[in-house]
C-alpha positions in Angstrom: -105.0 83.7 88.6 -102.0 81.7 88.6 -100.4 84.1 86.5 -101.2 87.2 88.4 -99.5 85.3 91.7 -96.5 85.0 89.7 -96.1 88.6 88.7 -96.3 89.4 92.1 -93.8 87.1 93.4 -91.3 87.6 90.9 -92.0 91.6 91.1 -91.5 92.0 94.9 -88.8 89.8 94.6 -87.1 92.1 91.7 -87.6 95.2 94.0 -86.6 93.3 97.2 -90.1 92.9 98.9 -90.1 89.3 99.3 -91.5 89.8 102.9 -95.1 91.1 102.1 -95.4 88.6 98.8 -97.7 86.3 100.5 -100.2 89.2 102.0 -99.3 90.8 98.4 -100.8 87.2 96.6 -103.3 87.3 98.4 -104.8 90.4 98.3 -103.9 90.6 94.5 -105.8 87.1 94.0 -108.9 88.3 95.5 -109.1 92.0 93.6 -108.1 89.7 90.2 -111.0 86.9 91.3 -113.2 90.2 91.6 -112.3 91.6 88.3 -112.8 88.4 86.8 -116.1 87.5 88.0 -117.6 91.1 88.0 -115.9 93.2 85.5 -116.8 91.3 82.2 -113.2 92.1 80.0 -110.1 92.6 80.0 -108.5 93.2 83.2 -104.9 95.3 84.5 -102.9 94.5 87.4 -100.5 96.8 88.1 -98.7 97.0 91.4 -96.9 100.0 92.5 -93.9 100.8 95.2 -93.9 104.0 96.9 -91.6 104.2 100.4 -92.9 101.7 102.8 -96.2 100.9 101.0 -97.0 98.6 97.5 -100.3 99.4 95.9 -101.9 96.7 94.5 -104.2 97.9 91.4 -106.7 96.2 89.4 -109.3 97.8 86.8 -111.6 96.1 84.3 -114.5 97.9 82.9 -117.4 98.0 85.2 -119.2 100.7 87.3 -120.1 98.4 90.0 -118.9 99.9 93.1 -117.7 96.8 94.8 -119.0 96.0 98.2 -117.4 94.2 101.1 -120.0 91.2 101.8 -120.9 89.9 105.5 -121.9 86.3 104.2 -123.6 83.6 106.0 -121.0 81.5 107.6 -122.1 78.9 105.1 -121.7 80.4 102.1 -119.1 79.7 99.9 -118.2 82.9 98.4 -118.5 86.3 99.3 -115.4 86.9 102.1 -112.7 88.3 99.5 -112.7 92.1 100.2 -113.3 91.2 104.0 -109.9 89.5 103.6 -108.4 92.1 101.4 -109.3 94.7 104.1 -107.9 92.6 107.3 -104.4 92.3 105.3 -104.4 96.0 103.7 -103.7 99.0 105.6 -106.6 100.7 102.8 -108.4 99.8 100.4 -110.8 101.7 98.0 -112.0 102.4 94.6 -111.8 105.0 92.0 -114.7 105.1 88.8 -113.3 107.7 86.7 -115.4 109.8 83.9 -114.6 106.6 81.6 -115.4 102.7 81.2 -113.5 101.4 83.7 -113.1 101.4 88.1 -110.1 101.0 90.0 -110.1 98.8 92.5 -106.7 99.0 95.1 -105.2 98.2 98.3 -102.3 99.6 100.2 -100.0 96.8 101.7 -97.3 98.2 104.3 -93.8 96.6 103.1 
């Protein structure tokens, strides 16, 4: 996880987007935490800057269509993509004809 926090910091800081890296973090640590627990493999991050938005994309090979929880307020997991969708301005998924999903969310910059 660590390591996916750092490519986005020093990323957005490369392309002179410092000011959504936390949101950007965030969002990205969730989708990765995702990935990781649901996917089963190998994962990508990749995150992409078009005008005033950065697309944060991860895939990993499952068909899963990923749902947004509404967990008991005692629960301990379960909130990501709630959070993911209060700091994105949309988010989705794409399942391809292929082994793998894309999962993504559109962060205004």
């Amino acid at each position: 996880m660590a390591t996916a926090r750092r490519f986005v910091d020093y990323t957005l800081s490369a392309w002179g987007s410092e000011c959504v890296t936390f949101d950007a973090q965030l969002v990205v640590s969730e989708l990765v935490t995702n990935a990781m627990r649901h996917g089963g493999g190998a994962i990508q991050l990749r995150l992409i800057s078009h005008g005033p938005e950065l697309a944060c994309v991860v895939s990993d090979f499952s068909q899963t269509t990923p749902i947004a929880a509404s967990p008991d307020v005692h629960a301990e997991f379960g909130r990501g993509l709630r959070l993911v969708e209060a700091l994105s301005a949309a988010w989705g998924w794409i399942i391809p004809n292929g082994p793998c999903k894309y999962v993504w969310a559109v962060l205004a910059v």
